[in-house]
C-alpha positions in Angstrom: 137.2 80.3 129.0 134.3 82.3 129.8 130.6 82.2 128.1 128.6 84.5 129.2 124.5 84.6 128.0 122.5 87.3 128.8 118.9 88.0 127.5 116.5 91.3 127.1 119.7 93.6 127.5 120.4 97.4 126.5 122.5 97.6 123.5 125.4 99.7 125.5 125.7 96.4 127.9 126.2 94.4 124.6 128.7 96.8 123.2 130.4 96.9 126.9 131.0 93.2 126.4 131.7 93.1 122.9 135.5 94.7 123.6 135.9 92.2 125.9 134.7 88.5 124.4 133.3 87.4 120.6 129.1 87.5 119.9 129.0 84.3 117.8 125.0 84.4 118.3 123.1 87.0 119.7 123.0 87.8 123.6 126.1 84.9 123.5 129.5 85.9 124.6 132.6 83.9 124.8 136.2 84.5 125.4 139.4 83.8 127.2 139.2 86.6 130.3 140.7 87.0 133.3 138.9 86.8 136.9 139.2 90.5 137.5 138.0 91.7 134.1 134.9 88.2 134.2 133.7 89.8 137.6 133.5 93.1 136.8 131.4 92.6 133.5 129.3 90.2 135.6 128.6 93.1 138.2 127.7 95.6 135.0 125.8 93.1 133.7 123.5 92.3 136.7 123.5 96.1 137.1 122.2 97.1 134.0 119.8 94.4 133.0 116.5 95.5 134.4 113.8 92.6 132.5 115.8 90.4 131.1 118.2 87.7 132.7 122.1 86.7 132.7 124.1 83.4 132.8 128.2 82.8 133.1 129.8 79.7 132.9 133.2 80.3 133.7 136.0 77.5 134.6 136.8 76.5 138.0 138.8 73.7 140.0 135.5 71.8 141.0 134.8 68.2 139.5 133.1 69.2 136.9 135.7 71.9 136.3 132.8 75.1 135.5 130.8 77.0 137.8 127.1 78.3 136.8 125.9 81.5 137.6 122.0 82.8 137.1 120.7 86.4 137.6 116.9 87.6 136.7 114.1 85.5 134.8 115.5 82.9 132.9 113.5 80.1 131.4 115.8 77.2 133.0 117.0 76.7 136.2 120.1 76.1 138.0 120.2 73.2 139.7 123.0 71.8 142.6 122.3 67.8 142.8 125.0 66.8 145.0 128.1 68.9 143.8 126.8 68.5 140.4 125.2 71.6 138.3 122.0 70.7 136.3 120.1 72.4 134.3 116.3 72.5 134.8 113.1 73.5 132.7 110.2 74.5 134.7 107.3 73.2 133.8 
């Protein structure tokens, strides 16, 4: 499982992503995806989004079983706490 947020993007990123994974709210993406296929609409995304900001959460053998990823301005941050992935909001 893959869910993949991204904010302030063109609409032909959103369309790009659309034949891959389900919009069930705006600028939110999820779907079942393979690593090859979640990487290389990870790499478009961070290509083509020049303002706005990008997040994937995609599954991984860690202990909390996800891995976070973060590209641009976003208004929360990633945070590592000792292994564990928390989620920040500035101030």
């Amino acid at each position: 499982m893959v869910v993949l947020i991204i904010e302030r993007a063109p609409q032909r990123l959103r369309g790009e992503i659309s034949r891959w994974m389900i919009e069930p709210r705006a600028g939110v993406y999820v779907g079942h995806i393979n690593a090859l296929i979640r990487e290389k609409l990870w790499e478009k995304a961070i290509k083509e989004i020049k303002d706005g900001s990008c997040i994937m959460i995609h599954k991984t053998s860690n202990e909390q079983g996800f891995e976070v990823r973060t590209w641009g301005d976003s208004s929360r941050e990633i945070v590592d706490f000792e292994g564990l992935t928390l989620v920040r909001i500035p101030e």
